[in-house]
CHARMM internal coordinates of N, CA and C (Angstrom, degrees):
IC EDIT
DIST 1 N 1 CA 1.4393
DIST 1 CA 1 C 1.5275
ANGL 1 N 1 CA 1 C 108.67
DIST 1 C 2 N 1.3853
ANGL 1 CA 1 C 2 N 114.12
DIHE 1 N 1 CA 1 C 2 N 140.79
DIST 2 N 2 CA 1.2849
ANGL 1 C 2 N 2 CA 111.18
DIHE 1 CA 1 C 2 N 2 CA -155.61
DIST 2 CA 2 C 1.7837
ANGL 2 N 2 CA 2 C 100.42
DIHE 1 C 2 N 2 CA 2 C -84.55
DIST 2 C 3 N 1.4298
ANGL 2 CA 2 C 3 N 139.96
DIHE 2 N 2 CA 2 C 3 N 168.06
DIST 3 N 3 CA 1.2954
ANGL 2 C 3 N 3 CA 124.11
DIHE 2 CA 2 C 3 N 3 CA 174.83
DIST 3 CA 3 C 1.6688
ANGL 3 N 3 CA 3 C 104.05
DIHE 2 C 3 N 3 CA 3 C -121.92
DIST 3 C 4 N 1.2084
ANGL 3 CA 3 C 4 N 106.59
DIHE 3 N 3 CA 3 C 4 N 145.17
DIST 4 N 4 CA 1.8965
ANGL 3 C 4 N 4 CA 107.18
DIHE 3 CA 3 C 4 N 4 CA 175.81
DIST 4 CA 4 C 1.2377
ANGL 4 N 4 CA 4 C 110.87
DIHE 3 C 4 N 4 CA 4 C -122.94
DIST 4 C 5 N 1.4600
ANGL 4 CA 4 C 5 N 126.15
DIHE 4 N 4 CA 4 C 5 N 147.06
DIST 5 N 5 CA 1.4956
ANGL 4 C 5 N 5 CA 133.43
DIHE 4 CA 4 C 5 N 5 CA 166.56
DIST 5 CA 5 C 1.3486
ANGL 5 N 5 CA 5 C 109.40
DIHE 4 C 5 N 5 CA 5 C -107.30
DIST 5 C 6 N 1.2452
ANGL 5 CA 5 C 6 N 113.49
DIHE 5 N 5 CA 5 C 6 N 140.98
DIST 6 N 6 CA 1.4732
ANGL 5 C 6 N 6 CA 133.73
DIHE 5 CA 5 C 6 N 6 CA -150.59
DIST 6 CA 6 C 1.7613
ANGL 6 N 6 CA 6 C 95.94
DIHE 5 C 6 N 6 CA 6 C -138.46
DIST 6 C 7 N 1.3042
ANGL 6 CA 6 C 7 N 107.21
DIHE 6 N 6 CA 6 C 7 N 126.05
DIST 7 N 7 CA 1.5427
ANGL 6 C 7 N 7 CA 113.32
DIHE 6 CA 6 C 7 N 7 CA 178.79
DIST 7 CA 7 C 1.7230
ANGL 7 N 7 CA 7 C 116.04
DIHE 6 C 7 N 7 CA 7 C -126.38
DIST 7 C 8 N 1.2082
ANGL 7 CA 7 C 8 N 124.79
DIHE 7 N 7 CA 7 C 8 N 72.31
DIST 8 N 8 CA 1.3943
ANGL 7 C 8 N 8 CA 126.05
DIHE 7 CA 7 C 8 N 8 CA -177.32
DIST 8 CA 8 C 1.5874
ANGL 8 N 8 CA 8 C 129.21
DIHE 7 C 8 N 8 CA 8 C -20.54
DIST 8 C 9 N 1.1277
ANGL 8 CA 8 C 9 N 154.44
DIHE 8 N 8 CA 8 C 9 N 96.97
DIST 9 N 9 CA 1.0979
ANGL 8 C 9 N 9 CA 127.97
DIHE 8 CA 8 C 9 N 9 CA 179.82
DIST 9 CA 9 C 1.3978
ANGL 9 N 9 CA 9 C 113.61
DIHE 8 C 9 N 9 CA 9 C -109.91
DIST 9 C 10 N 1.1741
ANGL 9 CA 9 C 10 N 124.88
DIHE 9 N 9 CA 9 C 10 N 109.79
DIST 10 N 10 CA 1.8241
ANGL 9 C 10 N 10 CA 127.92
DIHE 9 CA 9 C 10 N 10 CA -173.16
DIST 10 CA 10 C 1.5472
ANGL 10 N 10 CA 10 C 113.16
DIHE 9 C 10 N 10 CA 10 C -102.69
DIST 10 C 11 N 1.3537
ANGL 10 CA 10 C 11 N 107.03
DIHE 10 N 10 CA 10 C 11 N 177.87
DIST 11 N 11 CA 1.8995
ANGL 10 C 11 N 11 CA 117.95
DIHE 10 CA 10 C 11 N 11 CA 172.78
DIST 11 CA 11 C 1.5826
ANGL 11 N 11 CA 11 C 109.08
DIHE 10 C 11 N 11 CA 11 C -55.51
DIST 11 C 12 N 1.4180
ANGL 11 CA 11 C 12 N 113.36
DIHE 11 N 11 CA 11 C 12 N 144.86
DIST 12 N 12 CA 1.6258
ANGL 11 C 12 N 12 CA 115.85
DIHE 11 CA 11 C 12 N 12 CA -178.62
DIST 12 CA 12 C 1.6191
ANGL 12 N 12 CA 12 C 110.98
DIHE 11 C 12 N 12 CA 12 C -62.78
DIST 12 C 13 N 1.5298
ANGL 12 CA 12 C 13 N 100.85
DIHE 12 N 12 CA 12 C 13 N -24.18
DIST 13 N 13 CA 1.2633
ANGL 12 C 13 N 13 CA 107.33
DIHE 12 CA 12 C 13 N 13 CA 172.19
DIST 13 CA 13 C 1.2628
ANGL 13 N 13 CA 13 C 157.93
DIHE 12 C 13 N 13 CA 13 C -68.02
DIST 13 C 14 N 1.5157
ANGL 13 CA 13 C 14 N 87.09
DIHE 13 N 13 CA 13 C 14 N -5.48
DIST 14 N 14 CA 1.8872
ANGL 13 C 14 N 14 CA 108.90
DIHE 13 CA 13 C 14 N 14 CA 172.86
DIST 14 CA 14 C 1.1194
ANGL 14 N 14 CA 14 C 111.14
DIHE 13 C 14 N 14 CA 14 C -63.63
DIST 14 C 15 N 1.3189
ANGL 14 CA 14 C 15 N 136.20
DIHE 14 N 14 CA 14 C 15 N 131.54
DIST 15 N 15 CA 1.0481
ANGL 14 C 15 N 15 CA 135.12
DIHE 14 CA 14 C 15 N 15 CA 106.69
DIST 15 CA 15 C 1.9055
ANGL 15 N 15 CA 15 C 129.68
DIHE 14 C 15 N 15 CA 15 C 7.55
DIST 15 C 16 N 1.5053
ANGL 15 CA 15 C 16 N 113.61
DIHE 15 N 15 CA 15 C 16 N 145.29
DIST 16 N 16 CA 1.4528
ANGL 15 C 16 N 16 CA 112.39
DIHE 15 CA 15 C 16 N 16 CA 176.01
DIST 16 CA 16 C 1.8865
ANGL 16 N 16 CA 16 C 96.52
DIHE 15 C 16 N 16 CA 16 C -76.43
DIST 16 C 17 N 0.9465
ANGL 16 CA 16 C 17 N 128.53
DIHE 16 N 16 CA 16 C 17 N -42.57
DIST 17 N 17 CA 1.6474
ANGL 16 C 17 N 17 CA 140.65
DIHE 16 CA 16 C 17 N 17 CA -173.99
DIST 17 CA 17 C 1.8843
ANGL 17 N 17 CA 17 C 90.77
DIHE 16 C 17 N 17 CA 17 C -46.75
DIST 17 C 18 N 1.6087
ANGL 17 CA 17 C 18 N 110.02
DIHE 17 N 17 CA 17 C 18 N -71.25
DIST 18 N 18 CA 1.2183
ANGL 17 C 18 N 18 CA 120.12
DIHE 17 CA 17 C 18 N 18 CA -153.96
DIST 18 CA 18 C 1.5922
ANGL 18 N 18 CA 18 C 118.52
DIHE 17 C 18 N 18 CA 18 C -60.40
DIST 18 C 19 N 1.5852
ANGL 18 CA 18 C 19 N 96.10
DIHE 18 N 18 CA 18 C 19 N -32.17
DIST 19 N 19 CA 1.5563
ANGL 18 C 19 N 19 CA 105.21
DIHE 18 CA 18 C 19 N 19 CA -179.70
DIST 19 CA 19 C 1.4929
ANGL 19 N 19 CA 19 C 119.20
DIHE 18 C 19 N 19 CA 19 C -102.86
DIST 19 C 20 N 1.8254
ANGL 19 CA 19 C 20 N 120.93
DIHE 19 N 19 CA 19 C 20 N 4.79
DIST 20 N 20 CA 1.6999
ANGL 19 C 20 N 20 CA 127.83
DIHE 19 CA 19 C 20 N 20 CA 121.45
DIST 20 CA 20 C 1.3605
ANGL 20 N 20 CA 20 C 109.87
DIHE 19 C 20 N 20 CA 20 C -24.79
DIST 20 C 21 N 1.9837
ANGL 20 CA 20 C 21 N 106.11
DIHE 20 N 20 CA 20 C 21 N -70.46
DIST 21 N 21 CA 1.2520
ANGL 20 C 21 N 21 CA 106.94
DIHE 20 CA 20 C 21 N 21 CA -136.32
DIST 21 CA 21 C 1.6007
ANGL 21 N 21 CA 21 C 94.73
DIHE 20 C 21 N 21 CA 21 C -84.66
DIST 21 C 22 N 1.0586
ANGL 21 CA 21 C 22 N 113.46
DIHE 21 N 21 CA 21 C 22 N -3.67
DIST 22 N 22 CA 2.0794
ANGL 21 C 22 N 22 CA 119.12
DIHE 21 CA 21 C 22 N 22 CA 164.08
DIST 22 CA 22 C 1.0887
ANGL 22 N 22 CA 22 C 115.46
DIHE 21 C 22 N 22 CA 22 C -72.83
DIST 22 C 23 N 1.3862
ANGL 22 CA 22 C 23 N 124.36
DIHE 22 N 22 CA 22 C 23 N -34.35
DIST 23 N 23 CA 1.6374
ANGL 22 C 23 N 23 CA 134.99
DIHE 22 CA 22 C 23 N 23 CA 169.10
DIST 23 CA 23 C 1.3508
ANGL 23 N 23 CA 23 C 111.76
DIHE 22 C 23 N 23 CA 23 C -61.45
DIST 23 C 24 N 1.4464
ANGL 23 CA 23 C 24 N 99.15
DIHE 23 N 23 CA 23 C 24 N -55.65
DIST 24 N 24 CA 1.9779
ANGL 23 C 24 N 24 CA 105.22
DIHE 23 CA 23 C 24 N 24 CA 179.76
DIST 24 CA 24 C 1.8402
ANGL 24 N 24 CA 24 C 104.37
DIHE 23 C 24 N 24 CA 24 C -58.33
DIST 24 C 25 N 1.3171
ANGL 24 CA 24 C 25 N 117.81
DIHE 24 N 24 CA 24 C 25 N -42.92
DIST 25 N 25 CA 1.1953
ANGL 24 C 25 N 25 CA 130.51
DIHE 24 CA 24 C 25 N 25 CA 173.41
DIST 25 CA 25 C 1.2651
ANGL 25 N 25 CA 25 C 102.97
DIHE 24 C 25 N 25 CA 25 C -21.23
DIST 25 C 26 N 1.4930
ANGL 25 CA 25 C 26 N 125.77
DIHE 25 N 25 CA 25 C 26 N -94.24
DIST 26 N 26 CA 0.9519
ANGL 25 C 26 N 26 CA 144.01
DIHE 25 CA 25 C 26 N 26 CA -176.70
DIST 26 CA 26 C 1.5429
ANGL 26 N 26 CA 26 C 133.02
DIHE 25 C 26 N 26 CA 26 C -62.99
DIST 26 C 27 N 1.7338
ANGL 26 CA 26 C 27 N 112.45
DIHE 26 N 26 CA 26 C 27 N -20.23
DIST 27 N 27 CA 0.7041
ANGL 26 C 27 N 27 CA 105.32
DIHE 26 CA 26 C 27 N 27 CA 172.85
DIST 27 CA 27 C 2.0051
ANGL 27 N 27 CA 27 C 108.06
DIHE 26 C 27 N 27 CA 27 C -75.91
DIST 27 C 28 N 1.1620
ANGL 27 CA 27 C 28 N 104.96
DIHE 27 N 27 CA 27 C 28 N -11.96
DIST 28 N 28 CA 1.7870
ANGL 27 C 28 N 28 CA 110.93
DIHE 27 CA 27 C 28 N 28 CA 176.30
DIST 28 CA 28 C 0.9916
ANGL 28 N 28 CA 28 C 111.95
DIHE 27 C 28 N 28 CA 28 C -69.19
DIST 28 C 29 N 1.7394
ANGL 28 CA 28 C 29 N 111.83
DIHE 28 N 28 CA 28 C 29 N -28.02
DIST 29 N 29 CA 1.7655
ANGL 28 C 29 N 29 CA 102.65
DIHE 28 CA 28 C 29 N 29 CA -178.00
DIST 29 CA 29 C 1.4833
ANGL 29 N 29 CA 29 C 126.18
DIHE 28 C 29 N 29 CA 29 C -85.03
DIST 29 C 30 N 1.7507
ANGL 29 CA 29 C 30 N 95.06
DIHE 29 N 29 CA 29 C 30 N -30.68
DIST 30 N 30 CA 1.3146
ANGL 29 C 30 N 30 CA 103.36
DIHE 29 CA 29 C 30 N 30 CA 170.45
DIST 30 CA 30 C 1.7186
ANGL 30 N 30 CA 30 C 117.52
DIHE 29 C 30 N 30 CA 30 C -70.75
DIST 30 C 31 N 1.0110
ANGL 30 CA 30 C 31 N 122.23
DIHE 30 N 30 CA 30 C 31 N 10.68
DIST 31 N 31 CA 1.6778
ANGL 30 C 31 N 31 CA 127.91
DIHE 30 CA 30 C 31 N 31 CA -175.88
DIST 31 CA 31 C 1.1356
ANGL 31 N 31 CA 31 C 112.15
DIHE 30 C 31 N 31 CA 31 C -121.34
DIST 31 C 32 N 1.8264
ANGL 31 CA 31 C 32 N 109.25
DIHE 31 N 31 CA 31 C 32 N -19.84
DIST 32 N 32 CA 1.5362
ANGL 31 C 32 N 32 CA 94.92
DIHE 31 CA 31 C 32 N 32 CA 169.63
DIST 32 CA 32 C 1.4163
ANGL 32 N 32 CA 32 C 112.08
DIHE 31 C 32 N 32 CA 32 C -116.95
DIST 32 C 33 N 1.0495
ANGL 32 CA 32 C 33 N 100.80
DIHE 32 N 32 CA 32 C 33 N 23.08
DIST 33 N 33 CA 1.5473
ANGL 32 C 33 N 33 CA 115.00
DIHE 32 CA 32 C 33 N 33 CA 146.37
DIST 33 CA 33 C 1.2513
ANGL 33 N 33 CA 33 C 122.28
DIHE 32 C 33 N 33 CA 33 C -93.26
DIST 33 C 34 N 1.2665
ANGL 33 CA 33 C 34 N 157.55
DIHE 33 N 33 CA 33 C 34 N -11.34
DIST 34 N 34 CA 1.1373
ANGL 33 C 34 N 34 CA 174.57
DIHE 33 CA 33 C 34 N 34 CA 142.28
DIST 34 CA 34 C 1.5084
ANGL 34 N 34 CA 34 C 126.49
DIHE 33 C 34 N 34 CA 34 C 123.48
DIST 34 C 35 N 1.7993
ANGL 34 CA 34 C 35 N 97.10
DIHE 34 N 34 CA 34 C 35 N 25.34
DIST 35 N 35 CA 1.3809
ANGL 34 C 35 N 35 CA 112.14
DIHE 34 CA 34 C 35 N 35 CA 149.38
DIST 35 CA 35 C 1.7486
ANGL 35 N 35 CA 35 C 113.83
DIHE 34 C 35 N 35 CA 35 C -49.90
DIST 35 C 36 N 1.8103
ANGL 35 CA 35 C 36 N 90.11
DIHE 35 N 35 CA 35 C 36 N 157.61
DIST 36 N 36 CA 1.3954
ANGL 35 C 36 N 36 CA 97.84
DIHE 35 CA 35 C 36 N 36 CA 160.88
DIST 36 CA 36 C 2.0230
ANGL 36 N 36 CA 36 C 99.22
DIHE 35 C 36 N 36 CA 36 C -136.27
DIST 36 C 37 N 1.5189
ANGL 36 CA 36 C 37 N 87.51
DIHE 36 N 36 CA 36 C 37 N 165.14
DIST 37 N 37 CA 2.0226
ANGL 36 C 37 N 37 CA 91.97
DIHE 36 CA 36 C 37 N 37 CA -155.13
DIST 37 CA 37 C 1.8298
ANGL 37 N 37 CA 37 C 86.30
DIHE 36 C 37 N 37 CA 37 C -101.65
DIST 37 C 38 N 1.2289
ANGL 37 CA 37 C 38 N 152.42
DIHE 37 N 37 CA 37 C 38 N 106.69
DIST 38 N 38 CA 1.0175
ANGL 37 C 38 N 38 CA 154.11
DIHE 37 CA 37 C 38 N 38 CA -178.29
DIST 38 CA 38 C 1.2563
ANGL 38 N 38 CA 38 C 105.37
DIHE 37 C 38 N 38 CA 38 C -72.79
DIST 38 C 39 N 1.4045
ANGL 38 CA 38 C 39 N 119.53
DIHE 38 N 38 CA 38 C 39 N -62.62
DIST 39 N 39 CA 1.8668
ANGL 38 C 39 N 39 CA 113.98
DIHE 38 CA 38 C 39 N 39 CA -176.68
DIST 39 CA 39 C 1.6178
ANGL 39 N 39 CA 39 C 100.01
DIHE 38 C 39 N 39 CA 39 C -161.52
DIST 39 C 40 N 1.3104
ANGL 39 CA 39 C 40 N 108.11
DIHE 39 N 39 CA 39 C 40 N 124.64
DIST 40 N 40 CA 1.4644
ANGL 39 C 40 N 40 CA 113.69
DIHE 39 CA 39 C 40 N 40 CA 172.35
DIST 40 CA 40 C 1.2021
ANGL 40 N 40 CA 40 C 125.91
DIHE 39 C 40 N 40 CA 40 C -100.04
DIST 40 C 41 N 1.5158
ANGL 40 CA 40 C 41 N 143.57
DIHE 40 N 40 CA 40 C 41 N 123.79
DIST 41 N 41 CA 1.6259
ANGL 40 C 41 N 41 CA 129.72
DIHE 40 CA 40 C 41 N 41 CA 174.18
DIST 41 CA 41 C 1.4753
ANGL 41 N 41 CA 41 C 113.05
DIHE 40 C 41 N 41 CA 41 C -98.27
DIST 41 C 42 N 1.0321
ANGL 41 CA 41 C 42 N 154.56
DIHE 41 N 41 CA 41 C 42 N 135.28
DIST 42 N 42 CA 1.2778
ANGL 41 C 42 N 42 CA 138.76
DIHE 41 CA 41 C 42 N 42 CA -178.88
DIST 42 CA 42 C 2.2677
ANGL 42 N 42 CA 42 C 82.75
DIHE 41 C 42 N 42 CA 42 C -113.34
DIST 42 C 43 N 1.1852
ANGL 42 CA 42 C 43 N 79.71
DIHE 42 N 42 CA 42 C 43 N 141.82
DIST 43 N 43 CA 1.7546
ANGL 42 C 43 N 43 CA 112.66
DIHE 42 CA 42 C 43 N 43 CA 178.64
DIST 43 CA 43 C 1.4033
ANGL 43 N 43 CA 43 C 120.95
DIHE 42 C 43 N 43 CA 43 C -99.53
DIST 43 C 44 N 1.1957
ANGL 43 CA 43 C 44 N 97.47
DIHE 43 N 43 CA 43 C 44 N -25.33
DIST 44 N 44 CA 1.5860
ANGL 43 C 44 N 44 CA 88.60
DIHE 43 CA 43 C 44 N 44 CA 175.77
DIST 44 CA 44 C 1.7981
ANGL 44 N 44 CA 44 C 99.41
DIHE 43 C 44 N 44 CA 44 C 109.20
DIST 44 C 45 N 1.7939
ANGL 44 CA 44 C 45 N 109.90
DIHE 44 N 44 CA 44 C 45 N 167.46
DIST 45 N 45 CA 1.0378
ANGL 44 C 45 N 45 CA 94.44
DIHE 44 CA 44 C 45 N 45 CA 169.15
DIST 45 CA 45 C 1.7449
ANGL 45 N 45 CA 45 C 117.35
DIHE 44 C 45 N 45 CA 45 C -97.01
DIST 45 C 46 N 1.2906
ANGL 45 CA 45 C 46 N 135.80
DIHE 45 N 45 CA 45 C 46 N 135.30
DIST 46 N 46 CA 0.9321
ANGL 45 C 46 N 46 CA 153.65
DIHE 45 CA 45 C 46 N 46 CA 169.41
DIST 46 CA 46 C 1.6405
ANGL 46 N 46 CA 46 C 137.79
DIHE 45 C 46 N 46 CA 46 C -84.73
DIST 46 C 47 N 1.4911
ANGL 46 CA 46 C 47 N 113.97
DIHE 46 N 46 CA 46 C 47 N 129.18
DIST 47 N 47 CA 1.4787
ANGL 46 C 47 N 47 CA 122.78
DIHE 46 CA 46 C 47 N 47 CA -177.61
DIST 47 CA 47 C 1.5876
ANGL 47 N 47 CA 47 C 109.96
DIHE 46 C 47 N 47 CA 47 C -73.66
DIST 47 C 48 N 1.0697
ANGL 47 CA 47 C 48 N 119.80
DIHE 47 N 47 CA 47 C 48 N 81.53
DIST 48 N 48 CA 2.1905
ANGL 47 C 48 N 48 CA 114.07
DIHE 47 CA 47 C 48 N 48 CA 166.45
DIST 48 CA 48 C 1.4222
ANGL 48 N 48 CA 48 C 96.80
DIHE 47 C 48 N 48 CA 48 C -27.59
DIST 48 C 49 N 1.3848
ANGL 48 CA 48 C 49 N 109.91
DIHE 48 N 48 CA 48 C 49 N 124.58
DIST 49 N 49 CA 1.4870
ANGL 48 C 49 N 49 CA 111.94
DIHE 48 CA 48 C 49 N 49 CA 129.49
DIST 49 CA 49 C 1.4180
ANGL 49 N 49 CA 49 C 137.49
DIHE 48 C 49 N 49 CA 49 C -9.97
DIST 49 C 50 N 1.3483
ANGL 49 CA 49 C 50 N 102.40
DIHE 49 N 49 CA 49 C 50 N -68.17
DIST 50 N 50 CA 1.7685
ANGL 49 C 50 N 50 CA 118.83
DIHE 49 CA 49 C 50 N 50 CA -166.29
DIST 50 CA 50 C 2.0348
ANGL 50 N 50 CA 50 C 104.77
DIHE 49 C 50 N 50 CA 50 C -119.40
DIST 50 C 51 N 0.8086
ANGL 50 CA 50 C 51 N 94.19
DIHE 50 N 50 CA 50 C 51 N 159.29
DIST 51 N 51 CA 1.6039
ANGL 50 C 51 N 51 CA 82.84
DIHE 50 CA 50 C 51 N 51 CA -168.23
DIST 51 CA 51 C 1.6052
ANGL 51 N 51 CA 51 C 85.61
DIHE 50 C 51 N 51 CA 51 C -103.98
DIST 51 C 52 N 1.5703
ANGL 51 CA 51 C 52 N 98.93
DIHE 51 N 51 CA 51 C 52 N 135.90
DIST 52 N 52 CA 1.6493
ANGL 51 C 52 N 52 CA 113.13
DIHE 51 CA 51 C 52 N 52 CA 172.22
DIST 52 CA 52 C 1.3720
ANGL 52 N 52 CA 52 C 120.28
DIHE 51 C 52 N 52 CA 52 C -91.15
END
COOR INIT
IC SEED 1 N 1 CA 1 C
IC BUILD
């Protein structure tokens, strides 16, 4: 089974709470799709460099 890395990038404005509940988000979609979640790190929220 092949494996993928997935890197979130959200608004500067989240919250640490809000961008959990973006992680849990997705990790629900990918499972009820018949993903499986191998290992998650959450990083924290972070300042970009360059503004996107």
């Amino acid at each position: 089974m092949p494996l993928y890395e997935h890197v979130m990038i959200a608004r500067q404005d989240l919250s640490s709470a809000q961008a959990e509940g973006l992680m849990d988000h997705f990790t629900a979609i990918i499972s009820d799709n018949g993903g499986t979640i191998a290992m998650t790190e959450y990083w924290g929220v972070k300042t970009m460099a360059y503004k996107i």
